[in-house]
N, C-alpha and C positions, 0 to 999 in steps of 0.2 A: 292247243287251239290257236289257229291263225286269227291276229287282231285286225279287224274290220276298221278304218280309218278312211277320213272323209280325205277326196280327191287333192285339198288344200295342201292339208300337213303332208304330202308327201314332194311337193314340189318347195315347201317354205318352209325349212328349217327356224324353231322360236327360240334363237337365242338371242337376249338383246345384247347392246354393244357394254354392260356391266358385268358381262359373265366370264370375267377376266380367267376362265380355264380354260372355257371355248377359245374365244376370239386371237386369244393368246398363245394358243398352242403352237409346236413348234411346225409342225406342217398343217397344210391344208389341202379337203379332199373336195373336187369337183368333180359331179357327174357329169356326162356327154349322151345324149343318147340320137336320136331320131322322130320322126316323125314321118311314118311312111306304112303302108299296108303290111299288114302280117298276117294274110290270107282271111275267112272268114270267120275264126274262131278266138285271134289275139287282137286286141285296138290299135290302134294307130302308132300310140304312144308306149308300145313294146319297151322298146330298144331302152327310152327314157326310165321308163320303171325297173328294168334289169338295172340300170346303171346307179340308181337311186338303194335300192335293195343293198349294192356291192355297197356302196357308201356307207348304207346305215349297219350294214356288218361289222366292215371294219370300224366306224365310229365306236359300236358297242365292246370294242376288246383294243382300241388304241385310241390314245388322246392327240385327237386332231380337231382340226376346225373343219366342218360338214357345211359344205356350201352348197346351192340351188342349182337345180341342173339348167342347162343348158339345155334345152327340148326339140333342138329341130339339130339338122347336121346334114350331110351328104348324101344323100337319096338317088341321086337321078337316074340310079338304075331299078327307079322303082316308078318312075314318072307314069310308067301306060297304067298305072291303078291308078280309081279316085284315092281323093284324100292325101297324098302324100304331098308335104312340101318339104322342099330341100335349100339348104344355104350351098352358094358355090364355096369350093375350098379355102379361098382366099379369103372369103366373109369370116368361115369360121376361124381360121389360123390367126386375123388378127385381133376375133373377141376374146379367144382364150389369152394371146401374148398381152393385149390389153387389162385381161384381169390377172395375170402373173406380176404385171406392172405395180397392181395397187397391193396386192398384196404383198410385193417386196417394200413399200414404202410402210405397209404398216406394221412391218418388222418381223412380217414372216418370212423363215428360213427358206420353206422347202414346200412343195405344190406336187400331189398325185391327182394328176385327170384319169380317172372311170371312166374309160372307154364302150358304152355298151352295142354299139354299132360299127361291125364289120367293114362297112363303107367309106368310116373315118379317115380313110390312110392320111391325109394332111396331118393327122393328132402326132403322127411318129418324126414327120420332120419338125414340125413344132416344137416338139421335145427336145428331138437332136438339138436345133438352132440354139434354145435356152440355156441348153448348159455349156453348151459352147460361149454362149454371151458371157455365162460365168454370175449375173445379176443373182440369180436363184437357182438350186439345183428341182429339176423336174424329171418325176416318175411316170412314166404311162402303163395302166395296169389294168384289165391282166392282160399279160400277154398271151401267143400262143401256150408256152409252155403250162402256162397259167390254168389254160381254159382245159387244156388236156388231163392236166393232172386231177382236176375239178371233177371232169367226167368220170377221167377214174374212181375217182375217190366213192363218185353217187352212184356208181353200179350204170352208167351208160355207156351202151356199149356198141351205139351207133357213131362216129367219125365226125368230125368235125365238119370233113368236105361233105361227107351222104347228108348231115344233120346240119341243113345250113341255113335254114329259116322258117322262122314258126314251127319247128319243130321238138327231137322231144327235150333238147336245152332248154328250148326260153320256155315251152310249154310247161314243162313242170318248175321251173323259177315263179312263172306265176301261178300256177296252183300253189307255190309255198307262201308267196309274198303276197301276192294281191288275189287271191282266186275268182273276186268277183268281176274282174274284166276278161275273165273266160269265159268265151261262147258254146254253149251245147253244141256238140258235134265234131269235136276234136280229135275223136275218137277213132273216125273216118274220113280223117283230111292228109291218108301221108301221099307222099306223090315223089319219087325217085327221078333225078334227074343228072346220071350220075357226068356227062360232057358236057361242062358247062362253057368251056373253053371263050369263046368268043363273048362273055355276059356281060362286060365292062364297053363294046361292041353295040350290042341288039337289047341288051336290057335283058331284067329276070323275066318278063313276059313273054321271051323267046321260049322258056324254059318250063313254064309253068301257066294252066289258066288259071289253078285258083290261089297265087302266091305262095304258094306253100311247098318247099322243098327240104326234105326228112321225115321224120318218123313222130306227129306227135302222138299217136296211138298210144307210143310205147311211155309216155309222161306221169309222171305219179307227183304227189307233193313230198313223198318223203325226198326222192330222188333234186326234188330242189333244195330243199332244205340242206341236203347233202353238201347240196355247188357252194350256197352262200357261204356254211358254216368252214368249208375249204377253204375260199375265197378267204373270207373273214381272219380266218387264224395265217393264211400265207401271206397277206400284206405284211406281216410283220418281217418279212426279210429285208424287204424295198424302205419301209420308215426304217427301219436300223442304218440300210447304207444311205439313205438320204440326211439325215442330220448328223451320219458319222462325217458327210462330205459338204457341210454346211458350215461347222464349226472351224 
């Protein structure tokens, strides 16, 4: 049975600054998400609640410190819908390196940012830049391979490029995690858009009227259940080589 939780605890992690196993931990997990349309049947805050979800997974099978997401990001190819707002790239690269900052003062080793929006790309040279600085080693996860082997794992067997928004990935992430910011009618919202070529260009509006490019027809909760619990169990590759290369 999926647990129904107030909008709060999902953005506010309760741990106080005594919980010397949290705070203390040798890495720390930040989610990233967005704040941008996801057609008429996911909220706003999609992107956010995928990244939240990956966090609280791996939190529950590895000891790390679960920090508050970051709730808006990269958008602007999402600007012709209402509702989206977006930080320019620059904004975001120096709130994250900003919060790498404190957390290396309070004597954390090692930082994995939860990437849950595609749009992100500044998260990957941020990364780069970090462990080049050498201050603290930084994971960005999941990656492609990541997200693929995910799919496989949950029986999806639509493509990452055909399945590429509000479709049937994040749709059945939130059927597993949060099902109640699922709008009736999802049923009937895929929409193929297989040339997208020029989108970073003309926007996803080019592409699509009702935001939605993929398949979420084909969405189930098991099949989310499936991502997380993948997710979940494969971060454990990234904390192993991140505090092997902290020490």
């Amino acid at each position: 049975m999926t647990e129904h939780r107030a909008a709060a605890d999902l953005f506010l992690p309760g741990a106080t600054t005594t919980d010397h196993d949290v705070v203390r931990a040798p890495v720390a997990v930040l989610p990233i998400g967005a704040f941008e349309q996801h057609g008429p049947h996911l909220p706003l805050v999609t992107d956010t609640l995928i990244a939240i979800a990956i966090t609280e997974a791996i939190s529950q099978r590895h000891k790390v410190f679960q920090l508050p997401a970051i709730t808006f990001g990269c958008s602007h190819e999402h600007l012709a819908f209402p509702g989206t707002v977006s930080l320019g790239p620059a904004t975001l690269a120096a709130v994250v390196t900003d919060i790498r900052t404190s957390l290396a003062q309070q004597g954390i080793s090692a930082l994995i940012v939860v990437n849950g929006h595609g749009g992100n790309y500044v998260l990957g040279n941020v990364v780069q830049q970090a462990n080049a600085d050498g201050a603290m080693r930084v994971g960005l996860y999941p990656g492609r391979a990541d997200w693929t082997e995910a799919r496989r794992a949950a029986g999806i067997t639509s493509s990452s490029h055909d399945d590429m928004h509000a479709g049937e990935l994040e749709t059945s992430v939130l059927l597993a995690a949060h099902p109640n910011y699922v709008r009736d009618g999802w049923q009937s919202h895929d929409h193929i858009a297989p040339d997208r070529r020029h989108l970073t260009t003309v926007g996803i509006g080019a592409y699509t009227t009702s935001g939605v490019i993929g398949y979420p027809s084909r969405a189930t909760a098991a099949k989310g259940h499936a991502v997380l619990h993948h997710l979940g169990h494969a971060a454990h590759a990234l904390i192993t080589l991140l505090i092997s290369q902290s020490t």
